[in-house]
SEMI-940936 format. One record per atom (N, C-alpha, C): atom name; x, y, z; residue number from 1; residue in one letter. Coordinates in nm, 4 decimals, padded with zeros to 6 digits. Atoms other than C-alpha are relative to their C-alpha. Example, Ala and Ser with C-alpha at 12.3 -4.5 7.8 and 13.67 -1.06 7.14 Angstrom:
# residues 2
["N",[00.0890,-00.1190,00.0000],1,"A"]
["CA",[01.2300,-00.4500,00.7800],1,"A"]
["C",[00.0900,00.1200,00.0000],1,"A"]
["N",[-00.0820,-00.1190,-00.0060],2,"S"]
["CA",[01.3670,-00.1060,00.7140],2,"S"]
["C",[-00.0770,00.1090,00.0730],2,"S"]
This chain:
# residues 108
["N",[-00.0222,00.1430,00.0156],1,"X"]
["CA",[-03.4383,04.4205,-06.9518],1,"X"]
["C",[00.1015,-00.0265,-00.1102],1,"X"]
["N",[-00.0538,00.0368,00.1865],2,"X"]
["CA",[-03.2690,04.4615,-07.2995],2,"X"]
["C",[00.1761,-00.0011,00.1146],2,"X"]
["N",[-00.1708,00.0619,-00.0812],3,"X"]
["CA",[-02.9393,04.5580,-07.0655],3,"X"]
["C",[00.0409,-00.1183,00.0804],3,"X"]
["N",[-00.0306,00.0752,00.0250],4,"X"]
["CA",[-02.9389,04.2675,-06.9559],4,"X"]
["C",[00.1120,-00.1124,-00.0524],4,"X"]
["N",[-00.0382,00.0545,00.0965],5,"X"]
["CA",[-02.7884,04.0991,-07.1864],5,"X"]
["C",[00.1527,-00.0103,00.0154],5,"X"]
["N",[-00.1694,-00.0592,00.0451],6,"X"]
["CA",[-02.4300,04.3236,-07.1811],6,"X"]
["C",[00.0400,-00.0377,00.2350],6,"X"]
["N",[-00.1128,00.0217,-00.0942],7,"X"]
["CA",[-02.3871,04.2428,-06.7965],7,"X"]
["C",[-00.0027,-00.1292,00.0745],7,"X"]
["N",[00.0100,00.1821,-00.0961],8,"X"]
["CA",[-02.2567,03.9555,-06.5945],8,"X"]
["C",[00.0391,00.0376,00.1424],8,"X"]
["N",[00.0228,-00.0146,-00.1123],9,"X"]
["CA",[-02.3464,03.9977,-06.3023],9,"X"]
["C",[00.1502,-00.0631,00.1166],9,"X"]
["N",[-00.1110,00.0393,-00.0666],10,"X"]
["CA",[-02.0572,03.7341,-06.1658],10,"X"]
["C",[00.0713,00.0332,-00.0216],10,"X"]
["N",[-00.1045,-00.1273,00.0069],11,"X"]
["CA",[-01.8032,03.8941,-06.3167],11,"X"]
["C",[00.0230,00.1185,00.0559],11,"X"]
["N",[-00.0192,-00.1659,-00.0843],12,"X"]
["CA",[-01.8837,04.2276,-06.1835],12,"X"]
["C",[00.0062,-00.0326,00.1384],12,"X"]
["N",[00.0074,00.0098,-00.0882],13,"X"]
["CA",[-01.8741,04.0566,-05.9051],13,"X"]
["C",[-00.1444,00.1103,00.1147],13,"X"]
["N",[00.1398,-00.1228,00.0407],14,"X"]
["CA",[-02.2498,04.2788,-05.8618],14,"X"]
["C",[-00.0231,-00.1222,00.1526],14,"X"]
["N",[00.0872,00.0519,-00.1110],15,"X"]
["CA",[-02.4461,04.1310,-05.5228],15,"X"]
["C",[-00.1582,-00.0513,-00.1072],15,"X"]
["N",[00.1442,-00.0054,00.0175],16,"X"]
["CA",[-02.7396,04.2048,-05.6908],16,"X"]
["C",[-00.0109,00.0658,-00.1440],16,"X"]
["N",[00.0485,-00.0535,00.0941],17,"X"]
["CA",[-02.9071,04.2885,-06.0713],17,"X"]
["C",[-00.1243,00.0685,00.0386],17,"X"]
["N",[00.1038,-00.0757,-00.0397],18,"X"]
["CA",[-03.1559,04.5670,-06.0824],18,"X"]
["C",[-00.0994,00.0081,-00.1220],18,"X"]
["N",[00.0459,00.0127,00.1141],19,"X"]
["CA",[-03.4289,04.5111,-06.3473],19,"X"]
["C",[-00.1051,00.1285,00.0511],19,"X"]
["N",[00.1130,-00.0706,-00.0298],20,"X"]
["CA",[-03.7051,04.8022,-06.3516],20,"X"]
["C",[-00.1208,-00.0493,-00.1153],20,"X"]
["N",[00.1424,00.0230,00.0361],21,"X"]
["CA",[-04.0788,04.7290,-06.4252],21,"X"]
["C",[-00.0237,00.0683,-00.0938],21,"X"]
["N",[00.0450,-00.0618,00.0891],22,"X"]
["CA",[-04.2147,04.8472,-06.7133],22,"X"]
["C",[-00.1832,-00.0685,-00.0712],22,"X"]
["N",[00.1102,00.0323,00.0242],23,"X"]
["CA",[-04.6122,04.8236,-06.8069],23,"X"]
["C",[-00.0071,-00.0797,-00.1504],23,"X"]
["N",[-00.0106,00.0422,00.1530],24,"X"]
["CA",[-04.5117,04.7246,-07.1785],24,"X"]
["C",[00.0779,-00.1400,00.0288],24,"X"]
["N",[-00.0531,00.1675,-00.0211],25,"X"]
["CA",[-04.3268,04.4070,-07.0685],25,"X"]
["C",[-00.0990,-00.0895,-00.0032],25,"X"]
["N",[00.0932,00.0704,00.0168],26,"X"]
["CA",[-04.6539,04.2345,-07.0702],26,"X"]
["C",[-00.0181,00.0096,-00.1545],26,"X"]
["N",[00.0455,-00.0128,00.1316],27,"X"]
["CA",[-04.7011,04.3472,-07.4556],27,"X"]
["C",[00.0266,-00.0926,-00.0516],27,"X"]
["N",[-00.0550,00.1393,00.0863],28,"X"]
["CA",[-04.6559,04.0809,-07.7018],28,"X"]
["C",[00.1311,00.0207,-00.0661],28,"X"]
["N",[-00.1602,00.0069,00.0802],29,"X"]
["CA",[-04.3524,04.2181,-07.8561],29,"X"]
["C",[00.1151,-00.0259,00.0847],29,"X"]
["N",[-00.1215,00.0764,-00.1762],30,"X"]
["CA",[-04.1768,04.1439,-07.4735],30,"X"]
["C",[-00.0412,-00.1342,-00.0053],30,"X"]
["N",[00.0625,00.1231,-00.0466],31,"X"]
["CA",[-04.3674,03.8300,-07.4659],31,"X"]
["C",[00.0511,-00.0973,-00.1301],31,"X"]
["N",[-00.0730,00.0855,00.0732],32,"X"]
["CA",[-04.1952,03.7155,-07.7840],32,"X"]
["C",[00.1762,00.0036,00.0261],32,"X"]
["N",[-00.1276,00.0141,-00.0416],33,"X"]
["CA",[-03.8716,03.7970,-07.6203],33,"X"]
["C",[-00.0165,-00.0999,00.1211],33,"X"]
["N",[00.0310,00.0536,-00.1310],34,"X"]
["CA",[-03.9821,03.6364,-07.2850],34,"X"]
["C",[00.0988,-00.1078,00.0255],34,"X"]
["N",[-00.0826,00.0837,00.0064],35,"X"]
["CA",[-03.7482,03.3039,-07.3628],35,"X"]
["C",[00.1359,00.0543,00.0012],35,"X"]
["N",[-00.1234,-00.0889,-00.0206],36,"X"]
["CA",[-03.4320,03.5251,-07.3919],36,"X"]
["C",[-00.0105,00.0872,00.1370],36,"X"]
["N",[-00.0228,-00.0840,-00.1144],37,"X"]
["CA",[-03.5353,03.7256,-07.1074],37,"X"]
["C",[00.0310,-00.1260,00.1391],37,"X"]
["N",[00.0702,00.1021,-00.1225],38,"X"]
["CA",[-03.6298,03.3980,-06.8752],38,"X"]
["C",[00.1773,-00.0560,-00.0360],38,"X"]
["N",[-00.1325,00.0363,00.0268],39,"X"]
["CA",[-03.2702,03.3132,-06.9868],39,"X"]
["C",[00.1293,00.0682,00.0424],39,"X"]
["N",[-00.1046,-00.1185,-00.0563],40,"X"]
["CA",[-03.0941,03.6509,-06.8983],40,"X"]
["C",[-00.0511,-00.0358,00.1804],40,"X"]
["N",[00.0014,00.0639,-00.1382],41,"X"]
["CA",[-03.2363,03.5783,-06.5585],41,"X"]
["C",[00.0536,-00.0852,00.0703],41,"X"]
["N",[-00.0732,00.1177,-00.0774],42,"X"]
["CA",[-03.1524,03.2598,-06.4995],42,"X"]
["C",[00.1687,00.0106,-00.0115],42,"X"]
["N",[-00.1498,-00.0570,-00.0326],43,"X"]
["CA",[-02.7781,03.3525,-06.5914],43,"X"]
["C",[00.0303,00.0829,00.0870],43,"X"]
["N",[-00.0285,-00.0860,-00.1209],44,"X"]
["CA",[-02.7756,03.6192,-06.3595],44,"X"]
["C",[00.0004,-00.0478,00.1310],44,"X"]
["N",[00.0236,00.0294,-00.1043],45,"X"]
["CA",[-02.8986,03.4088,-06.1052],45,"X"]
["C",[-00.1464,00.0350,00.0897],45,"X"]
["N",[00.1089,-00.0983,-00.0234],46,"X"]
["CA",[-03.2955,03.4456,-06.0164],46,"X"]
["C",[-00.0355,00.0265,00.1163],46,"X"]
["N",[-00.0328,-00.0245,-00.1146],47,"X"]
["CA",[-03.2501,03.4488,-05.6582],47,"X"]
["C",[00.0765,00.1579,00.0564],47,"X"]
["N",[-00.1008,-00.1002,-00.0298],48,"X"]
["CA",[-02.9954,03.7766,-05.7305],48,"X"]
["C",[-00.0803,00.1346,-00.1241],48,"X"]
["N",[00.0566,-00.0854,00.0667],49,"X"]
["CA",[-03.2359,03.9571,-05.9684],49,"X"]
["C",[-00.0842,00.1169,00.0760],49,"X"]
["N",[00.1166,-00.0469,-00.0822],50,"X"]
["CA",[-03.4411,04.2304,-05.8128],50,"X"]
["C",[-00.1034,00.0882,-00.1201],50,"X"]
["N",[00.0951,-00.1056,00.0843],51,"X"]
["CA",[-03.7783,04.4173,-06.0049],51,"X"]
["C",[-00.0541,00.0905,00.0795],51,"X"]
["N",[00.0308,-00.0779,-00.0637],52,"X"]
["CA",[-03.8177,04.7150,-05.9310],52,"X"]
["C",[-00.0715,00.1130,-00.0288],52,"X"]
["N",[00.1037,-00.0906,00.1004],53,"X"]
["CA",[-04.0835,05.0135,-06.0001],53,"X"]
["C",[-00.1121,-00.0862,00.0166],53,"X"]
["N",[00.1217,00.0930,-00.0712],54,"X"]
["CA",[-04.3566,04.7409,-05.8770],54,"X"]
["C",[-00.1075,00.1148,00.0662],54,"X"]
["N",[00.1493,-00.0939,-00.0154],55,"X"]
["CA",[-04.6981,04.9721,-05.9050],55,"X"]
["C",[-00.1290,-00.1202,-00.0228],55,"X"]
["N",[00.1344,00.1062,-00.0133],56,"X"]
["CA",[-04.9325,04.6612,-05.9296],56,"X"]
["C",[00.0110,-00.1650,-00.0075],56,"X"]
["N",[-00.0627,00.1121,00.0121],57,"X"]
["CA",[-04.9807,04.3265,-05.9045],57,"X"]
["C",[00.0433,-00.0795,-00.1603],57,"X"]
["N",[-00.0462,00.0400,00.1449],58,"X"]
["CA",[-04.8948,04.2584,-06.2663],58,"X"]
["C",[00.1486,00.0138,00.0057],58,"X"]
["N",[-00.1765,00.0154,00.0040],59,"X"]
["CA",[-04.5638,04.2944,-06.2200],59,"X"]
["C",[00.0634,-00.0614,00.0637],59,"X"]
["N",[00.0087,00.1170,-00.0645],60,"X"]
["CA",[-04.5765,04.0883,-05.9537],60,"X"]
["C",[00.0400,-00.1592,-00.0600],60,"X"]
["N",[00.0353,00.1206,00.0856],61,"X"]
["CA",[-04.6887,03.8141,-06.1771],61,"X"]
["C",[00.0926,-00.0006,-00.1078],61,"X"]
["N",[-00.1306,-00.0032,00.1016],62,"X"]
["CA",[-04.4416,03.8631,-06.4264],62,"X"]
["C",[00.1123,-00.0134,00.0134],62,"X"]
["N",[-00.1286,00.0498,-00.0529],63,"X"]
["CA",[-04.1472,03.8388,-06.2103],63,"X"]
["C",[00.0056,-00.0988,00.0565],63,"X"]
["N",[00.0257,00.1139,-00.0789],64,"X"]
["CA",[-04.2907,03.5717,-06.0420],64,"X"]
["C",[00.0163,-00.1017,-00.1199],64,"X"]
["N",[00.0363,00.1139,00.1017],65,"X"]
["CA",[-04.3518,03.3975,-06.3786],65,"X"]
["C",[00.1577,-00.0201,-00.1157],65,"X"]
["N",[-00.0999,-00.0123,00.1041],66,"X"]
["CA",[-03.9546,03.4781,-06.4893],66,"X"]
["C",[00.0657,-00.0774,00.1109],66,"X"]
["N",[-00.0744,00.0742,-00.1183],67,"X"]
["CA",[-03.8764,03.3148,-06.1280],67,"X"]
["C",[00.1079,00.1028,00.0990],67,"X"]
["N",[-00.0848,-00.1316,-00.0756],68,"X"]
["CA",[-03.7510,03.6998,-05.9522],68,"X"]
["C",[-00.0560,-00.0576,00.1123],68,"X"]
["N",[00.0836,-00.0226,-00.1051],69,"X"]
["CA",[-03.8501,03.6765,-05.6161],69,"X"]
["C",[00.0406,00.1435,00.1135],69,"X"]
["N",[-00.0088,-00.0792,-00.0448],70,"X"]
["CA",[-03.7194,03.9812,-05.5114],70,"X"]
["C",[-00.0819,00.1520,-00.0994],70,"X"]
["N",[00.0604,-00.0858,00.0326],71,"X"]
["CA",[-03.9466,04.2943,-05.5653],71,"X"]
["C",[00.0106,00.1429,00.0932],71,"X"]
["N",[-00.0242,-00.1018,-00.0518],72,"X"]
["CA",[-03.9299,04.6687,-05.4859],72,"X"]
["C",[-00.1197,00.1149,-00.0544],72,"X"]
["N",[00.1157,-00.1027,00.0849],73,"X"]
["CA",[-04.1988,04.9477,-05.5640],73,"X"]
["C",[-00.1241,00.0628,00.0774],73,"X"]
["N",[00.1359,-00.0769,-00.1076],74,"X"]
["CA",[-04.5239,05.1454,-05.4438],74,"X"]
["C",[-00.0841,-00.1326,00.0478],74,"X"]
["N",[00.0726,00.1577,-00.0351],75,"X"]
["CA",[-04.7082,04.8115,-05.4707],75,"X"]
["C",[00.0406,-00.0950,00.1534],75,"X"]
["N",[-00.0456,00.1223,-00.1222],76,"X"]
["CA",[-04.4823,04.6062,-05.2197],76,"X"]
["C",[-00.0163,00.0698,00.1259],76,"X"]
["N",[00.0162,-00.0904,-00.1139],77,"X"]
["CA",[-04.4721,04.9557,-04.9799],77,"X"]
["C",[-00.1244,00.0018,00.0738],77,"X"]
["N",[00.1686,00.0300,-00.0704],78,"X"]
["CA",[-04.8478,04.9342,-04.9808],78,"X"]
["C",[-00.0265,-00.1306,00.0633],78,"X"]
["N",[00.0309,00.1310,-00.1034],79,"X"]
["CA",[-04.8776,04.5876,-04.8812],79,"X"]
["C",[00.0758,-00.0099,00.1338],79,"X"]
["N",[-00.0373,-00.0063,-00.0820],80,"X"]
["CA",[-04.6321,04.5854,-04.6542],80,"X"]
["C",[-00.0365,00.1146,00.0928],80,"X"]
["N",[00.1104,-00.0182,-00.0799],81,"X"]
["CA",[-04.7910,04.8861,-04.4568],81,"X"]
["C",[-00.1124,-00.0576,00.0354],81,"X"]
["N",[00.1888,00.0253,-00.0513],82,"X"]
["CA",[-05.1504,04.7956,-04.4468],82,"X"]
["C",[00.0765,-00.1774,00.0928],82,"X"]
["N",[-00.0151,00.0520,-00.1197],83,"X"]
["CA",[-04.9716,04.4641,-04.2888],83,"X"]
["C",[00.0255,00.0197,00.1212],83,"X"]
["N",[-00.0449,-00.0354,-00.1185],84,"X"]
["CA",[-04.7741,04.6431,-04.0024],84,"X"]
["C",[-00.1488,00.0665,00.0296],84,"X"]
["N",[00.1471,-00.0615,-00.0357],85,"X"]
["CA",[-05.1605,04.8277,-03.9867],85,"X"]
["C",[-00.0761,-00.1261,00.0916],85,"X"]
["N",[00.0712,00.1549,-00.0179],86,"X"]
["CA",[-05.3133,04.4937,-03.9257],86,"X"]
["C",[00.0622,-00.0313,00.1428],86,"X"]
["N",[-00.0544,00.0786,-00.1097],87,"X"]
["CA",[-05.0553,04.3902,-03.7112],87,"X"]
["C",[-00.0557,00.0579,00.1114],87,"X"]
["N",[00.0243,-00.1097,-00.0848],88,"X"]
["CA",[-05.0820,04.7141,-03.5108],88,"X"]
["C",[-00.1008,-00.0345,00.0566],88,"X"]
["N",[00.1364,00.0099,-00.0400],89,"X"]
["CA",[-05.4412,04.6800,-03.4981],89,"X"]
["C",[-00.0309,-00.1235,00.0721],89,"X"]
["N",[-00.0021,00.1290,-00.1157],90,"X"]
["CA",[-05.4528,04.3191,-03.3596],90,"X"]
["C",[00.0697,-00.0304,00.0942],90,"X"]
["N",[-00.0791,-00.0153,-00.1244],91,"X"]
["CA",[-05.2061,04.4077,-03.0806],91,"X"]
["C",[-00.1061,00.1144,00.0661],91,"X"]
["N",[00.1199,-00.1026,-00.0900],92,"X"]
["CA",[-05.4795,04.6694,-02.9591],92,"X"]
["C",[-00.0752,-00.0940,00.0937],92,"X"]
["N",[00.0672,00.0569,-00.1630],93,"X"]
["CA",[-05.6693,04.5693,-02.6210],93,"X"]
["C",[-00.1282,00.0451,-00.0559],93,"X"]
["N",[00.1058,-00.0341,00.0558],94,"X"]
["CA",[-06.0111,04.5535,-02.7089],94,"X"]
["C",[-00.0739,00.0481,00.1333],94,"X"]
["N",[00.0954,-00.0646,-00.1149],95,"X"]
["CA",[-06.2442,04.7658,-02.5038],95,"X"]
["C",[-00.1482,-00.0364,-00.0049],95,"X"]
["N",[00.1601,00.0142,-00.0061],96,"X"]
["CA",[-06.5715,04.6693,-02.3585],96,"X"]
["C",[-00.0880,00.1047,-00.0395],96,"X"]
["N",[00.0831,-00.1349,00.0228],97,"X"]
["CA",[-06.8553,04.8645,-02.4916],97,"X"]
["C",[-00.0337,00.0697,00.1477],97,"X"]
["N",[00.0547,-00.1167,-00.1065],98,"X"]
["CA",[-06.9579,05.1436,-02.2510],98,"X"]
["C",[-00.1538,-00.0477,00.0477],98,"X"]
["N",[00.1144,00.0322,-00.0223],99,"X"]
["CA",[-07.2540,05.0317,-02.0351],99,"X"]
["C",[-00.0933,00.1360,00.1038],99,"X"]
["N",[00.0499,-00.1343,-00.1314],100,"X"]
["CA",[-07.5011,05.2733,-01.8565],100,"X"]
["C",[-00.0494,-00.0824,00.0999],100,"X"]
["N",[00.0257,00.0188,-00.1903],101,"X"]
["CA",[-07.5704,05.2571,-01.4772],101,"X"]
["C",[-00.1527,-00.0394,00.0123],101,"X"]
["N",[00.1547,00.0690,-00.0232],102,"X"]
["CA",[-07.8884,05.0019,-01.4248],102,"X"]
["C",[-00.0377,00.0592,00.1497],102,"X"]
["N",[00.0395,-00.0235,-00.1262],103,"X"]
["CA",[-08.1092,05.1390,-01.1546],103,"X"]
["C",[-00.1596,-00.1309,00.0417],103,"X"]
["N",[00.0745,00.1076,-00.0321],104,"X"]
["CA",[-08.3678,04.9061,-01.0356],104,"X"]
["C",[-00.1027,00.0681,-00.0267],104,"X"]
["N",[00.1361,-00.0389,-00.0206],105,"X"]
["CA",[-08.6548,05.1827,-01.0496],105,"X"]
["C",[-00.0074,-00.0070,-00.1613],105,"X"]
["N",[00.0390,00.0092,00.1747],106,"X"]
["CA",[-08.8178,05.1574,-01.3840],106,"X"]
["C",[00.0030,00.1348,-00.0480],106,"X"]
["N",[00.0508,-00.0886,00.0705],107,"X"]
["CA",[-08.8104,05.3930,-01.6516],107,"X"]
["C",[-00.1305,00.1013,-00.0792],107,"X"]
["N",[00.1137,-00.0087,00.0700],108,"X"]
["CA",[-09.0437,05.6279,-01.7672],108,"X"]
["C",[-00.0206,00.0507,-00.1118],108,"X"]
């Protein structure tokens, strides 16, 4: 995040900034930068930011709460499987249970 700072994104004519996740960005000593960071963002453009290294939803919430909406990481891979799972699974033909052969004579 600290690089930041040194690039301009429009200038470099860049598509895209690449920020990586870090578990210490929640610490308070990031969280007293947070106004400078929420600032390097919005100069960049927070539409053109991406976070990436996304291992939980905390990081989630943190890019969400700097206004990223682009995310990359094990976290987003997992959700996004277990949806195509889902999907998968509710395109399946559901099968009747298996019935056994009623005979009219009683059992004994």
């Amino acid at each position: 995040m600290e690089a930041l700072s040194f690039v301009d994104r429009k200038r470099l004519k860049a598509d895209f900034i690449k920020v990586a996740w870090r578990e210490e960005m929640t610490d308070n000593v990031i969280r007293k930068k947070y106004s400078e960071m929420d600032s390097l963002v919005k100069n960049s453009g927070r539409e053109r930011v991406i976070l990436c290294r996304c291992d939980s939803p905390t990081a989630i919430k943190f890019g969400q709460s700097l206004g990223i909406t682009l995310f990359q990481g094990r976290y987003i891979d997992n959700m996004i499987a277990r949806q195509r799972r889902a999907k998968r699974d509710a395109k399946k033909p559901v099968r009747p249970a298996p019935t056994r052969p009623t005979d009219d004579k009683p059992t004994r």
